[in-house]
C-alpha positions as CSV (number, residue, x, y, z in Angstrom):
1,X,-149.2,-34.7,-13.5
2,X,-152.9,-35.2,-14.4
3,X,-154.1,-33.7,-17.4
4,X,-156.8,-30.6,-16.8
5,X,-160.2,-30.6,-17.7
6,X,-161.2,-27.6,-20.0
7,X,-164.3,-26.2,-21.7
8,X,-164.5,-23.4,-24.6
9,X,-167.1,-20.9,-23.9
10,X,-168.1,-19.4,-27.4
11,X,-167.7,-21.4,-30.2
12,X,-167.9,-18.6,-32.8
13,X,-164.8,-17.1,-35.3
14,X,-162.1,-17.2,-32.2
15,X,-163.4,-20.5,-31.2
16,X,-163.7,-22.5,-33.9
17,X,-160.5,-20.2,-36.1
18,X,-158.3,-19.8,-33.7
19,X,-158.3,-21.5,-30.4
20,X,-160.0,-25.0,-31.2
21,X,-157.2,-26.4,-33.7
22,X,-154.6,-25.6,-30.9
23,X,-156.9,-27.3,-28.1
24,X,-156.8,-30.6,-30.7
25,X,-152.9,-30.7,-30.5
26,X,-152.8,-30.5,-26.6
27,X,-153.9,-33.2,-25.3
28,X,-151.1,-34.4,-23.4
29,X,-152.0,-31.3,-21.5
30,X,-155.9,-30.9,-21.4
31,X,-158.7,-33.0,-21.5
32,X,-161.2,-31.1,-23.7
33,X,-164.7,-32.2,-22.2
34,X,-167.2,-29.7,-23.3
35,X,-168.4,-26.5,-25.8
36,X,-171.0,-24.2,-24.6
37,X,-172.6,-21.6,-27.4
38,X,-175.7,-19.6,-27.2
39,X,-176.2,-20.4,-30.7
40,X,-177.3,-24.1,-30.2
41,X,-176.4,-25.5,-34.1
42,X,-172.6,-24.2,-33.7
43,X,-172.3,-25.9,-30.2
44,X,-173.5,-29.2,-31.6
45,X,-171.1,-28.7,-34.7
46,X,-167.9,-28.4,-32.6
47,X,-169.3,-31.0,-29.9
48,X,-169.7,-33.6,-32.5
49,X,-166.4,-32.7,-34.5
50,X,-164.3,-32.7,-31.0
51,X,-166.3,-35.7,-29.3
52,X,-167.2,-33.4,-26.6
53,X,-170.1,-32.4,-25.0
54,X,-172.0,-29.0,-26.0
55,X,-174.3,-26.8,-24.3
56,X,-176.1,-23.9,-24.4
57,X,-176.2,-22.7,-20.8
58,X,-173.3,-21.8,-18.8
59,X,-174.8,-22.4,-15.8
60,X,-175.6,-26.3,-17.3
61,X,-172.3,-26.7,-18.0
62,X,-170.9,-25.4,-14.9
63,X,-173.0,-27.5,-13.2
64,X,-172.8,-30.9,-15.1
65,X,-169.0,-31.0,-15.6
66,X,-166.4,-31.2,-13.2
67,X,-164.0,-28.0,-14.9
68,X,-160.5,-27.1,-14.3
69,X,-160.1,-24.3,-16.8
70,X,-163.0,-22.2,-19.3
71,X,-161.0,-20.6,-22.3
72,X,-163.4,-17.9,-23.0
73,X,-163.9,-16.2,-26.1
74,X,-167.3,-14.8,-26.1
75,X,-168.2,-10.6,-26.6
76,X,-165.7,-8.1,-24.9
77,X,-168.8,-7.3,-23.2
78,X,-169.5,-10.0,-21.5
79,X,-166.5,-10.8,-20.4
80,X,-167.1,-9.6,-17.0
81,X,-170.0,-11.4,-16.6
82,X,-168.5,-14.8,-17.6
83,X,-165.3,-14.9,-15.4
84,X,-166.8,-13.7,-12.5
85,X,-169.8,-16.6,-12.6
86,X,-166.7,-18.9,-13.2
87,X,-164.9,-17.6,-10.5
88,X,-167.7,-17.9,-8.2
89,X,-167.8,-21.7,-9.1
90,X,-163.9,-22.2,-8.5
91,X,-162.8,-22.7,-11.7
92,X,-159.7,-21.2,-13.4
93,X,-159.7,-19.1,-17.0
94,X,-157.9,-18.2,-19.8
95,X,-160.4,-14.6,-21.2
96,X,-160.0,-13.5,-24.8
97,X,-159.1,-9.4,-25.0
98,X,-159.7,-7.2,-24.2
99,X,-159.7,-8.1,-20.8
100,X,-163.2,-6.2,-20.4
101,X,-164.6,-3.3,-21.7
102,X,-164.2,-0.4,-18.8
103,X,-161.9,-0.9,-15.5
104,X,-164.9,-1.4,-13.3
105,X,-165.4,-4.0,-15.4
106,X,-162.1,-4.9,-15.3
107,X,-161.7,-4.9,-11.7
108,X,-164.9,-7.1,-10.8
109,X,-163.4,-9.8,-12.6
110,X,-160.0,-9.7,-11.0
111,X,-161.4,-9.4,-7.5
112,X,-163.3,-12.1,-8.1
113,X,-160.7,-14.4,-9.3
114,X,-158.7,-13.5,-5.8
115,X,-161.6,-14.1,-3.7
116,X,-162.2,-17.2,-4.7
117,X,-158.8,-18.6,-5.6
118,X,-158.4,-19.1,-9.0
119,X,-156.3,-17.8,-11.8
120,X,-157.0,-15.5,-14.6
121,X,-155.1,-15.0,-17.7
122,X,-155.9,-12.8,-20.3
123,X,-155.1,-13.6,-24.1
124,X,-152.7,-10.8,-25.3
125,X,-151.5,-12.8,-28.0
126,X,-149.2,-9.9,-29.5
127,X,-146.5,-10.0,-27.6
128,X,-146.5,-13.7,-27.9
129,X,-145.8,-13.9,-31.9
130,X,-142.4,-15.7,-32.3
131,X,-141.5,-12.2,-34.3
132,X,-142.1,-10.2,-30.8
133,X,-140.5,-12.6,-28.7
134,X,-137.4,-11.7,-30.6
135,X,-137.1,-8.3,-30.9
136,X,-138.1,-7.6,-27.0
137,X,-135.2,-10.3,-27.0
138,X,-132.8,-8.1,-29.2
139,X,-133.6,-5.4,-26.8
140,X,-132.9,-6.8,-23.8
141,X,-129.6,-7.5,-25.3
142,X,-129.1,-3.7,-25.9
143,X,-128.5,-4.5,-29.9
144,X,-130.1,-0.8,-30.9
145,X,-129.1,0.8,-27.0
146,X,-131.8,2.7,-25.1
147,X,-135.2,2.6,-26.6
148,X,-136.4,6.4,-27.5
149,X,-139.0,6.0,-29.5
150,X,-141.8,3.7,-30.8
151,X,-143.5,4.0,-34.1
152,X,-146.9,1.7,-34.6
153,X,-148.7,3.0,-37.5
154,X,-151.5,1.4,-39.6
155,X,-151.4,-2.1,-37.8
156,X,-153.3,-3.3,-34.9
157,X,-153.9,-0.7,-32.2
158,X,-156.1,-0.6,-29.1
159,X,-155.0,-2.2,-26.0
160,X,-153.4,-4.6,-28.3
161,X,-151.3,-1.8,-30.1
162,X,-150.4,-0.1,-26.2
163,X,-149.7,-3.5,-25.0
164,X,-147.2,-3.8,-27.7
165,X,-145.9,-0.4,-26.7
166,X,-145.4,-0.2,-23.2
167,X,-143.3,-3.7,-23.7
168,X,-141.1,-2.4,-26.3
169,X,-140.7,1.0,-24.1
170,X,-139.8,-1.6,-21.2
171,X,-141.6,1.5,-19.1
172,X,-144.6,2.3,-17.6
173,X,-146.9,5.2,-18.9
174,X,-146.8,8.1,-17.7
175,X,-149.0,10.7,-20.0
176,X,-150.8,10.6,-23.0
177,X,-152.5,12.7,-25.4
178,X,-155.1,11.5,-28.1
179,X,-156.4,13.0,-31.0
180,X,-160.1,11.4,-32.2
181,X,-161.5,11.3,-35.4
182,X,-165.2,9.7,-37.1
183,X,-166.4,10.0,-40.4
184,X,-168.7,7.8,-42.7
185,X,-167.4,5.2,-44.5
186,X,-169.8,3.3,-47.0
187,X,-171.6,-0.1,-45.4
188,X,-169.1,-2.6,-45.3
189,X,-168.4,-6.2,-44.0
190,X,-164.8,-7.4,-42.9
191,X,-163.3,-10.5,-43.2
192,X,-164.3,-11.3,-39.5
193,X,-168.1,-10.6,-40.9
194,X,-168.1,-7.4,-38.2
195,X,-170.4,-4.8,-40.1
196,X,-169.3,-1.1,-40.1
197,X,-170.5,2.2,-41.5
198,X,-168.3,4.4,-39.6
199,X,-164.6,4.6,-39.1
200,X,-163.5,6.1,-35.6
201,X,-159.5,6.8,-36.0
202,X,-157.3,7.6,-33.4
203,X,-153.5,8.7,-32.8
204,X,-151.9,8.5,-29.6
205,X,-148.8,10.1,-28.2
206,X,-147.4,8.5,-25.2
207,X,-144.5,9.1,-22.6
208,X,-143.4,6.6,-20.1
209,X,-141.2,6.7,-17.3
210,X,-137.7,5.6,-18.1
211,X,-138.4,8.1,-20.8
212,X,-139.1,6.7,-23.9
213,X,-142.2,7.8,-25.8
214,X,-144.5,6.1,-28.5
215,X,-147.3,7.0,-30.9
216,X,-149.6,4.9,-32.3
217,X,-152.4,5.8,-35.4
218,X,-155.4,3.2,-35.8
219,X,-158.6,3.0,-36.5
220,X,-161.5,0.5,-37.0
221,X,-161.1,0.0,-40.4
222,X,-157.1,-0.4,-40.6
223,X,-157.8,-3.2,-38.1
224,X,-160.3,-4.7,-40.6
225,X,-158.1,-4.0,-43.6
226,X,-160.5,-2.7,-45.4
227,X,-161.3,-0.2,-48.2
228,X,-157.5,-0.4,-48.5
229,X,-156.9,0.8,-45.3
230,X,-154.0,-0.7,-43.7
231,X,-152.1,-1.9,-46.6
232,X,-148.7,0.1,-45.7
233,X,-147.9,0.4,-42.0
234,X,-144.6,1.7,-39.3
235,X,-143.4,-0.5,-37.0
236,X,-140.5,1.2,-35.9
237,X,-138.5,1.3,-32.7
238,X,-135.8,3.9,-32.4
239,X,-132.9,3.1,-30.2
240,X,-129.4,4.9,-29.2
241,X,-127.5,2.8,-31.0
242,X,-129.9,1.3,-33.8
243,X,-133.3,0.4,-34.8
244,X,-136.0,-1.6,-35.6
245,X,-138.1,-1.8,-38.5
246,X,-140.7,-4.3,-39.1
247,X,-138.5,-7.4,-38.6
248,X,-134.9,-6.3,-39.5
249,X,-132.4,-5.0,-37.3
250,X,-130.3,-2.0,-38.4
251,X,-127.2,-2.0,-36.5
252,X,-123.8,1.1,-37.3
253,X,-120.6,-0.6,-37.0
254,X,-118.3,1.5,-35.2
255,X,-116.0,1.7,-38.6
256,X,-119.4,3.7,-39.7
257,X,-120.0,6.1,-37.2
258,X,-118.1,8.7,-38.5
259,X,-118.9,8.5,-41.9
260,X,-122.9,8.6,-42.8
261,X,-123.6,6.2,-39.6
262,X,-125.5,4.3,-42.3
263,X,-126.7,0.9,-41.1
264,X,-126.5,-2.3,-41.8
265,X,-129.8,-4.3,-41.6
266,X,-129.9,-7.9,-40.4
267,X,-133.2,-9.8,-40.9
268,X,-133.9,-13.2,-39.0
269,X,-133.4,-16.5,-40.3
270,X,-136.8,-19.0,-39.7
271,X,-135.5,-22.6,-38.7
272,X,-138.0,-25.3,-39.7
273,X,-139.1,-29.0,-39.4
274,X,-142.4,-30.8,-40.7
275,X,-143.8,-32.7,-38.2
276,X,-147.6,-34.5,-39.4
277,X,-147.2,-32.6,-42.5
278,X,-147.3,-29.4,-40.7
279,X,-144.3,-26.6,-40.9
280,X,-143.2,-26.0,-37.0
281,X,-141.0,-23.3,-36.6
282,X,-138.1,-24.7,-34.5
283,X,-136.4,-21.0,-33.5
284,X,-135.5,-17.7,-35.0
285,X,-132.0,-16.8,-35.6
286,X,-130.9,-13.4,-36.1
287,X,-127.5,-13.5,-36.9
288,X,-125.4,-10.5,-36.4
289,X,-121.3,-9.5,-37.5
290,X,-120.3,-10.6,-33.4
291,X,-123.1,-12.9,-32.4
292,X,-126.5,-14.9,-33.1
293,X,-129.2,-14.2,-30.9
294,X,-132.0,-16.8,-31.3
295,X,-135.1,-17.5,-29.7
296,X,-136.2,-21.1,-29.2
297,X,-139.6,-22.2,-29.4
298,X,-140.8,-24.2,-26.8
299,X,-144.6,-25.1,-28.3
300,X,-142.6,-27.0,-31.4
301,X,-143.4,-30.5,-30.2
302,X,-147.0,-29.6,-29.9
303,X,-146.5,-29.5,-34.1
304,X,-148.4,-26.1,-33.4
305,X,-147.6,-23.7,-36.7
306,X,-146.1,-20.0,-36.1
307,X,-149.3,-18.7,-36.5
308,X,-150.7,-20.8,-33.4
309,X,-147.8,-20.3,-31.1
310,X,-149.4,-17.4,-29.5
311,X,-152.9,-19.3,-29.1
312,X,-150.7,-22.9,-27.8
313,X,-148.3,-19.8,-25.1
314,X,-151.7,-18.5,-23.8
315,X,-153.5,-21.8,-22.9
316,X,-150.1,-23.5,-21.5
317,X,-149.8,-20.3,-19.4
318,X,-152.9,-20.4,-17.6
319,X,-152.5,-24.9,-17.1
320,X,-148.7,-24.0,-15.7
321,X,-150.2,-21.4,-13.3
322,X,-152.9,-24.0,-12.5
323,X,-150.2,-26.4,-12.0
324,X,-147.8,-25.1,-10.3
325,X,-150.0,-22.6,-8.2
326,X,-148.1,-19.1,-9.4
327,X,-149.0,-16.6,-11.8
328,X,-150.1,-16.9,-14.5
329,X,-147.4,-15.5,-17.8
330,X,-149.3,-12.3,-18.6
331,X,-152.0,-11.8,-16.1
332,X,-154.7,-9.6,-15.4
333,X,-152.8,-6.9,-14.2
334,X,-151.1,-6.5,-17.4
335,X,-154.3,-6.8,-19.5
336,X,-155.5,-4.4,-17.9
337,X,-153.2,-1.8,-18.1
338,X,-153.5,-2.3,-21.7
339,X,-157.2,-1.6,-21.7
340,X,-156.6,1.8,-19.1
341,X,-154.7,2.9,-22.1
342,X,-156.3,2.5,-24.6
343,X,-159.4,3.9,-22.5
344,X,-156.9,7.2,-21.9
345,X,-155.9,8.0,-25.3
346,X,-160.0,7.8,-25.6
347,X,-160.8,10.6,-23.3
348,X,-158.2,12.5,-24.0
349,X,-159.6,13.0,-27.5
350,X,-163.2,13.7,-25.7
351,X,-161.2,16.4,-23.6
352,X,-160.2,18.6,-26.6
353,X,-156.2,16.5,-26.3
354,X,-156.0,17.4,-22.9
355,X,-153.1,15.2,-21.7
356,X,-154.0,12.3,-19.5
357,X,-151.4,11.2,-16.3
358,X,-151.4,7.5,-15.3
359,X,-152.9,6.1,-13.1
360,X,-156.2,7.3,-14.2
361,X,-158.3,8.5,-11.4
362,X,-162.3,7.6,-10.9
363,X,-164.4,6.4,-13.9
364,X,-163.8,8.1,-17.0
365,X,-166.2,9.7,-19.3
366,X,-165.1,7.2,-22.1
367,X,-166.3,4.3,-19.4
368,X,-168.9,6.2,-18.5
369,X,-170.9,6.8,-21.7
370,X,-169.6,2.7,-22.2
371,X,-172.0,1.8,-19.0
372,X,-174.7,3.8,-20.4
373,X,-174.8,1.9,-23.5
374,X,-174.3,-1.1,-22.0
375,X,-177.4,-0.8,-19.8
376,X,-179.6,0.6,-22.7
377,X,-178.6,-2.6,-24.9
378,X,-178.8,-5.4,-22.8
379,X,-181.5,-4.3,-20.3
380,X,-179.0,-4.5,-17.2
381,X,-176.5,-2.6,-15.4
382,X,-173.0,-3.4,-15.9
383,X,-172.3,-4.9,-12.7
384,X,-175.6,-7.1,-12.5
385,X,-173.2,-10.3,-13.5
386,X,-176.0,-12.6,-12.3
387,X,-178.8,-11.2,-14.3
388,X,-176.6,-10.9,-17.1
389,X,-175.2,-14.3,-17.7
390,X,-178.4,-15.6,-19.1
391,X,-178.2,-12.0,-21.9
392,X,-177.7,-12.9,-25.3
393,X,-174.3,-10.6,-26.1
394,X,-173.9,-10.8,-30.3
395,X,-171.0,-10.9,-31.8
396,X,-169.8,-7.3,-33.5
């Protein structure tokens, strides 16, 4: 089948650190043709080093090449604005996270993308890790029973944190409740240059309805793993039978159920190759006293390393739906989900912990006060996608 034409839109640290090295190893699948930055010296940097064309106008680009797929990695906050101008112009995309900012936001950009036919795919990358792909795996196969509880403390959070829980629940959420917390924090600068000189904190207690319930602690500054923060975290998923923490398995023999029920932890085994000079992870094999359950990766001949699997899963998702005319992997729906909540564990902590039931109901005050600020920085209400596409959005 031909290869698809794609464009990058934001050429910036997820560009250029994350999604452009990937891009360069799939070209059976893609023909990268263009690079469109606001910030005109960084477009003609990756359009030289890719022997692509580069742009600082979407609308240019949109108009000058013939586009099959835009992997967009610009703001959160334009995000809407972005996928619904390419929708409009019939072409397909693959949209960083968070999906957008509020669910009207949200929304406009996934009834655009059915009005006009194309397919959107949003970039939870999470779930996608090799490590992820086995544990939901070990679940599935009922290693540590029924799922009870989920522990994610001091790693990512946000919708990437309750994406991450509501898979491992293998529920949908019912309630949460969310505690909120700022307080100063001296002038800092992370290692993704974002500036902060607060840190807003959050803990989240969720049920769901098969249920299994979850809580979650993050904050701005455990994401940035700074001032220390961040150095120590839970990842822990309670089950009937056993559990998981981090990336072992702790499984009770039946000879040990009736004295101590002490487990015995099994950790996976990485399977390697070198292709090019790079380390490709071949599978993961986690084997146990009765069986080995593995999973395969299916990006190896792309010579893609662990760390890019996720990156090489999301752009192959959105060219298979393109393809073969289905959905795409992970899907808009599913982002967001993840983004309504993370927006709920937000207002409850504005509503004195007043527990929130899904599906939320009208605009939030959390979205709310979001639109406000959005229209008092960049001049434009939030659903004024046309006047909006020419805004200069910086990055955070």
């Amino acid at each position: 089948m031909a290869k698809l034409n794609l464009a990058l839109i934001g050429a910036g640290r997820r560009g250029q650190g994350a999604h452009l090295p990937v891009i360069a190893k799939l070209g059976e699948v893609y023909n990268f043709v263009a690079v469109c930055d606001v910030n005109e010296a960084v477009a003609k940097e990756v359009g030289q080093k890719h022997g692509v064309k580069a742009y600082t106008s979407v609308r240019e680009m949109v108009s000058k090449e013939s586009l099959d797929v835009v992997d967009v990695t610009v703001p959160g906050e334009a995000h809407h604005v972005v996928c619904c101008f390419l929708a409009q112009a019939g072409i397909n995309m693959l949209c960083e996270t968070p999906i957008a900012n509020t669910l009207p936001m949200s929304d406009l950009m996934i009834e655009a993308a059915q009005r006009h036919g194309v397919k959107l795919e949003v970039a939870e990358n999470y779930y996608r890790a090799p490590r992820e792909r086995l544990r939901l795996k070990v679940i599935a196969e009922g290693v540590i029973g029924k799922v009870s509880r989920i522990y994610r403390i001091f790693y990512e959070g946000g919708y990437h944190g309750m994406s991450m829980l509501r898979l491992l629940a293998g529920g949908q959420p019912k309630a949460i409740l969310g505690v909120t917390a700022r307080s100063e924090v001296i002038p800092i600068t992370d290692r993704m240059k974002r500036h902060h000189t607060s840190e807003n904190w959050s803990l989240g207690y969720l049920d769901f309805d098969n249920g299994a319930s979850a809580t979650m602690i993050y904050s701005n500054v455990i994401h940035a793993r700074s001032l220390g923060r961040g150095q120590g975290g839970v990842s822990q998923v309670d089950g009937s039978a056993g559990t998981l923490v981090g990336e072992e398995v702790h499984v009770v023999h039946p000879e040990d159920l009736d004295s101590g029920a002490r487990s015995t932890a099994y950790t996976p085994e990485r399977v390697v190759e070198t292709r090019d000079g790079v380390e490709v992870l071949r599978r993961l094999d986690l084997k146990l006293r009765d069986k080995t359950i593995s999973w395969e990766n299916p990006f190896a001949k792309y010579g893609v390393t662990e760390g890019q699997v996720a990156v090489a899963d999301e752009l192959l998702s959105i060219a298979s739906a393109v393809k073969e005319n289905r959905a795409p992997d992970y899907g808009a729906a599913a982002g967001r989900l993840d983004q309504e909540m993370n927006i709920a564990m937000s207002e409850s902590g504005l509503k004195s912990r007043e527990t929130i039931s899904f599906p939320l109901k009208g605009t939030t005050e959390t979205e709310n006060r979001t639109h406000a600020r959005f229209e008092q920085e960049f001049g434009h209400r939030w659903n004024e996608v046309d006047k909006l596409l020419d805004t200069f959005f910086p990055r955070r």
